[in-house]
Each structure stands twice: as structure tokens, then as C-alpha cells.
N, C-alpha and C positions, 0 to 999 in steps of 0.2 A: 462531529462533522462526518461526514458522511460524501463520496464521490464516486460517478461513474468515469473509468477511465476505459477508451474504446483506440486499438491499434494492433498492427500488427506483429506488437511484441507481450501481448495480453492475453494471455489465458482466460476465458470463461470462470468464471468462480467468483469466491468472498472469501475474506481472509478473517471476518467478524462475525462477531453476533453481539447479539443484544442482551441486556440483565429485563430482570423482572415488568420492571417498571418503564421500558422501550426506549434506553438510556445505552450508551455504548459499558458496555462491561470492564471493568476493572482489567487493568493490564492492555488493554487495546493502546496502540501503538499511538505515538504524538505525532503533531504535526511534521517536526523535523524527522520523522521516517516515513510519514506519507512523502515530503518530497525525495527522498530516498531512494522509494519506489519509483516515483515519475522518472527524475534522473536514468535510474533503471533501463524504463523502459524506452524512455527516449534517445538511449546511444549514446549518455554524457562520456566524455573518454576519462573524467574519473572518478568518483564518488564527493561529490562537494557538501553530500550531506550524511555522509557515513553511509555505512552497510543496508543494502537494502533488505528489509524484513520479511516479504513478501515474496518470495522466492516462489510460492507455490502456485503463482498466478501469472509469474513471468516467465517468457520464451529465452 
């Protein structure tokens, strides 16, 4: 799975890449830490879905 997330708690960037075969790579984050990130970035006042992983793309 794969998302564009666009605000102004987002950083420009990707947190991923891809393996050989155009396939998300081994160790790429699950879905319960994409929303993670969303929470993140959206101001949740507290983490409902754990730490978000993506630190390096959020404001």
C-alpha cells in the first residue's frame, strides 16, 4: 500500500522504497503505523495507534 498524504504538518519526502521486484521492501512499516503517522500529523491529542514511525516527514 502506498499513500499520498498532503498538509501542513508534512514534510516533502518518502519514508520508503522499494525491493527488486517493485514490491514494498521487507521491514516497511504496517498499516497500524501508517495510521500512526496520520494521527500524527492530523493533531490527535494522543496516539491511538502507537508511535508514529515517520518522524522524518512530520512537522
Amino acid at each position: 500500500m502506498t499513500a499520498t498524504v498532503i498538509g501542513k504538518n508534512v514534510k516533502v519526502g518518502t519514508t520508503g522504497r522499494v525491493a527488486a521486484n517493485v514490491s514494498l521492501a521487507a521491514g516497511t512499516p504496517s498499516i497500524q503505523q501508517f495510521w500512526a503517522y496520520l494521527a500524527a500529523v492530523t493533531g490527535a491529542a494522543n496516539q491511538p495507534f502507537g508511535a508514529n514511525p515517520h518522524t522524518a516527514i512530520t512537522m
